[in-house]
C-alpha positions in Angstrom: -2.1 -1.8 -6.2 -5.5 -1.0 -5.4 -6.8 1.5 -2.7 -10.2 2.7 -1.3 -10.7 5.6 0.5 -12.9 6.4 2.6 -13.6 9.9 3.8 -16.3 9.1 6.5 -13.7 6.4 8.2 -12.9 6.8 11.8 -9.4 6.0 10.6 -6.8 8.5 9.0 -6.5 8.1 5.7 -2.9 7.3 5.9 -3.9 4.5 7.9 -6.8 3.1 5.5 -3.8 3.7 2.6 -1.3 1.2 5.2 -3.5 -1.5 6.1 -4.3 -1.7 2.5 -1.2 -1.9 1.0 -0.4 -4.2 4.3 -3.1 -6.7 3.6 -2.3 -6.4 -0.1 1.1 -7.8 0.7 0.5 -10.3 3.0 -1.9 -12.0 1.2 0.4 -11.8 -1.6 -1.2 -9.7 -4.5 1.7 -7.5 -4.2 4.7 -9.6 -4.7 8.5 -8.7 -3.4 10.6 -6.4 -5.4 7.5 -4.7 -6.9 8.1 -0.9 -7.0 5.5 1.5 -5.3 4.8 4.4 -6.9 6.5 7.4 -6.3 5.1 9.4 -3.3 4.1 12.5 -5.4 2.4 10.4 -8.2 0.8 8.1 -5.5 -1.1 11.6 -3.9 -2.0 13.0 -7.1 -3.8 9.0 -8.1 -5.6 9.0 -4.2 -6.4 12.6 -4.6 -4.7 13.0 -0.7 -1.5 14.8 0.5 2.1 14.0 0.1 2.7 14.0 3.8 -0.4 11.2 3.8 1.1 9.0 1.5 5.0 9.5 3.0 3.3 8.6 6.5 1.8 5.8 5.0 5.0 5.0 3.3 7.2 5.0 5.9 4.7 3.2 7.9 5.2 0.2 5.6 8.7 0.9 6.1 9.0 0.3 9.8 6.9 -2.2 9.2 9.3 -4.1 7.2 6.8 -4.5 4.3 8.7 -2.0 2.3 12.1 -0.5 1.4 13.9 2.2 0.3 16.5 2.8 -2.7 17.7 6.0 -2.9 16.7 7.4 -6.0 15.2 4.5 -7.3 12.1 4.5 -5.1 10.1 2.0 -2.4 10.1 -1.4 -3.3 8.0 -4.2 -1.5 10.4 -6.4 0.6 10.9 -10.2 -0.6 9.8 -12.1 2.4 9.6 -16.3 2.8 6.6 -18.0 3.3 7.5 -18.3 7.3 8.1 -14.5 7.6 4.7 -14.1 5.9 3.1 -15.8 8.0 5.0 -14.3 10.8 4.3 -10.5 9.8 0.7 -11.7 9.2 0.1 -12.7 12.5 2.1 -9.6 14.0 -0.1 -7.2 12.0 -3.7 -9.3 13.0 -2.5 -9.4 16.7 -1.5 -5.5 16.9 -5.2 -4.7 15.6 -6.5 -7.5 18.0 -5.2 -5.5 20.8 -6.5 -2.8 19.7 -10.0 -4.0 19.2 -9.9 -5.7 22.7 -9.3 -2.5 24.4 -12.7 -1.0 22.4 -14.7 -4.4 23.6 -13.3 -4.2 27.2 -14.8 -0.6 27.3 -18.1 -1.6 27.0 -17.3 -4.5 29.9 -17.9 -7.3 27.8 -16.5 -10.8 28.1 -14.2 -12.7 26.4 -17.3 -15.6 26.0 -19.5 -12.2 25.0 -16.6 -11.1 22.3 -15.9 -14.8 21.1 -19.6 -15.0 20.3 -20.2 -11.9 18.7 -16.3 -12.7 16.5 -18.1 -16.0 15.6 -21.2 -14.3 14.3 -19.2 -11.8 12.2 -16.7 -14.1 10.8 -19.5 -16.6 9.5 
């Protein structure tokens, strides 16, 4: 598991710490049944707070990326190729919206945002 944070990000870190571990999973570097580590150790390695890392955590967990064994820990959730792909497109589309709302404010169109996507992506 590897996370970057970033202190000058508009987003909180316990967001930066989800969308990693997120990607992470969907992309399959983090395989199902692999055991996070434990909320306290996780802080101390990020150098962030417990309550970061547990909303993070339980993020993941609604998610469905994650669960939880009583005193065993969080373990990443064994998920089939379908509900991969699935989760993947849930997770792009929720941060799609997102980002739509953010281009709409400046009264762009969908030809100006499908030009400027095209010109970032390559």
């Amino acid at each position: 598991m590897n996370i970057l944070i970033s202190n000058t990000s508009e987003k909180p870190i316990y967001q930066q710490i989800f969308e990693q571990i997120s990607a992470q999973i969907l992309k399959g570097e983090l395989q199902g049944g692999y055991s996070l580590p434990p909320i306290r150790q996780a802080a101390v390695e990020l150098q962030v707070s417990i309550i970061t890392v547990k909303k993070a955590w339980e993020e993941l967990e609604r998610s469905g990326l994650i669960y939880t064994v009583t005193g065993k820990g969080c373990f990443i959730t064994e998920l089939s190729a379908e509900e991969m792909i699935q989760k993947r497109h849930e997770t792009v589309l929720k941060q799609m919206e997102s980002d739509i709302a953010y281009y709409r404010s400046f009264g762009l169109r969908l030809e100006e945002v499908i030009e400027l996507l095209r010109t970032v992506y390559e």
